[in-house]
Each structure stands twice: as C-alpha cells, then as structure tokens.
C-alpha positions as CSV (number, residue, x, y, z in Angstrom):
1,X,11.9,2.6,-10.2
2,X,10.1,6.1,-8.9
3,X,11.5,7.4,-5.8
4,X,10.1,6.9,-2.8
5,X,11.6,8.2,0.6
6,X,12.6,7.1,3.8
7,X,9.3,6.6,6.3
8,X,7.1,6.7,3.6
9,X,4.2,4.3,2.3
10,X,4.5,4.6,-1.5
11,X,2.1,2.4,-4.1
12,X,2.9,2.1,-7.7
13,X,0.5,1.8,-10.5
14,X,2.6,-0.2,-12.3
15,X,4.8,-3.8,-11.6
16,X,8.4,-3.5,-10.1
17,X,7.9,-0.5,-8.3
18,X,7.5,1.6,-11.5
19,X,5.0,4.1,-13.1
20,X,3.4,7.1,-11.1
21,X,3.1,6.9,-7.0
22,X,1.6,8.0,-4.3
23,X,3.7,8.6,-0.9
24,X,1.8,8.2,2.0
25,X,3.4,9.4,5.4
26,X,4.5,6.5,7.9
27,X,2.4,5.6,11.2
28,X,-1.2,7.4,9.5
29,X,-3.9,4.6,9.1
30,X,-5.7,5.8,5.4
31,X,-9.5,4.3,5.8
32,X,-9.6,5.3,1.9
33,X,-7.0,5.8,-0.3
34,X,-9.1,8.2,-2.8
35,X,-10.8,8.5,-6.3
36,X,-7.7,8.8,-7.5
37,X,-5.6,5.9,-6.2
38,X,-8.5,3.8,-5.1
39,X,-8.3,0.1,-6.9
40,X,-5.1,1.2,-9.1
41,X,-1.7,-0.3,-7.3
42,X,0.2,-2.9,-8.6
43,X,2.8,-2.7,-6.0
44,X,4.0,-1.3,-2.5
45,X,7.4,-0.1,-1.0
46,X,6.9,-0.5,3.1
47,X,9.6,2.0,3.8
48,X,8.5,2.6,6.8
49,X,9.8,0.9,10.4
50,X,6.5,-1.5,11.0
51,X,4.2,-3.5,9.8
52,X,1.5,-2.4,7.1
53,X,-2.1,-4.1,5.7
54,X,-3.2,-2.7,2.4
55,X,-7.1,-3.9,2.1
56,X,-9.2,-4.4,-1.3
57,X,-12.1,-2.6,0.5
58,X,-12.4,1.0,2.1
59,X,-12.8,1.3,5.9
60,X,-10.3,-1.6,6.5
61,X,-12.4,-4.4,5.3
62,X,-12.6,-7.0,2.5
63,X,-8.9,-9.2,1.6
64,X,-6.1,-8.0,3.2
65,X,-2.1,-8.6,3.3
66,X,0.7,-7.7,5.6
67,X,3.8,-6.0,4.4
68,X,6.7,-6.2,6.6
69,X,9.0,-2.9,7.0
70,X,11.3,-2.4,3.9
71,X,9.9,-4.9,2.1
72,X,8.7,-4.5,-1.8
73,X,5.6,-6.4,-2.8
74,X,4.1,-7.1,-6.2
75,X,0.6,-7.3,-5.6
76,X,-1.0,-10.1,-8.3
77,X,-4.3,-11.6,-8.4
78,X,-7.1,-10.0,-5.3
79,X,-4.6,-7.3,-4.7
80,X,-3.4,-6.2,-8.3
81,X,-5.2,-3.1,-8.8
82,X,-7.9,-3.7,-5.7
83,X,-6.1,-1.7,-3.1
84,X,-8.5,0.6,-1.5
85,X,-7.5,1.1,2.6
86,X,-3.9,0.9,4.5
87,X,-3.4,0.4,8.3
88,X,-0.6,0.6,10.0
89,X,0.7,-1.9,12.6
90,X,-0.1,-5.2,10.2
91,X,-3.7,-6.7,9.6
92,X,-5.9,-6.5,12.7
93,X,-3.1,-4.9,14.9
C-alpha cells in the first residue's frame, strides 16, 4: 500500500490501495482531476474528516459515489478507471 497522509484525498491506479497516487489536499473541490490522473483510479483512501464524491465526468457530472471519511474504496465497474472530478462534502452537498 503507497502512503498516503493524514487529511489527504489520495487515488491509486492500481486495486488495494497500491501502485502510483495522487494526494489531493482535504476540503478542495477538483472540477478536473487532469490529463494525467483523469479516467485512471482504481481505488480511493478518504483520509480526510468528511464526506467525498468522486464523479466519472469533469465539472461534477456523470455517475457518482460517496466515500465516507477514512474509508477505503475499490472502485469496480463505472468507477474503475472513470474517475474524472472530486467534491468535497458528499454527492450534491
């Protein structure tokens, strides 16, 4: 399992929390993740203390899932390598 710190956002490209990540500070809402990171996480590590939605699309639209705080989540099927947007406070908060 990569590191990923206290407060922090982090997305895996690979299953289990492993392979290279990106750590995104807690409490910033990220309309686009980037060419780099866009459509490639296989999981998430909600370090921080609320609720995030990852999205499939940019700008906060298309599927989208809440992860609660410290919570590790597999993403499989619409979410496995689709994420493209993160807002903080859970979907539509």
């Amino acid at each position: 399992m990569t590191r990923c710190e206290e407060g922090q956002i982090c997305l895996y490209d690979g299953h289990n929390l492993t392979g290279d990540n990106l750590q995104l500070q807690y409490r910033v809402d990220i309309p686009n993740v980037g060419w780099a990171w866009n459509d490639r996480a296989s999981s998430v590590w909600n370090r921080g203390e609320g609720f995030v939605c990852i999205y499939t699309d940019a700008d906060y639209r298309g599927y989208h899932y809440t992860i609660p705080p410290g919570e590790k989540q597999e993403l499989l099927f619409l979410y496995d390598n689709a994420v493209s947007s993160l807002e903080y406070g859970g979907c539509g908060g």
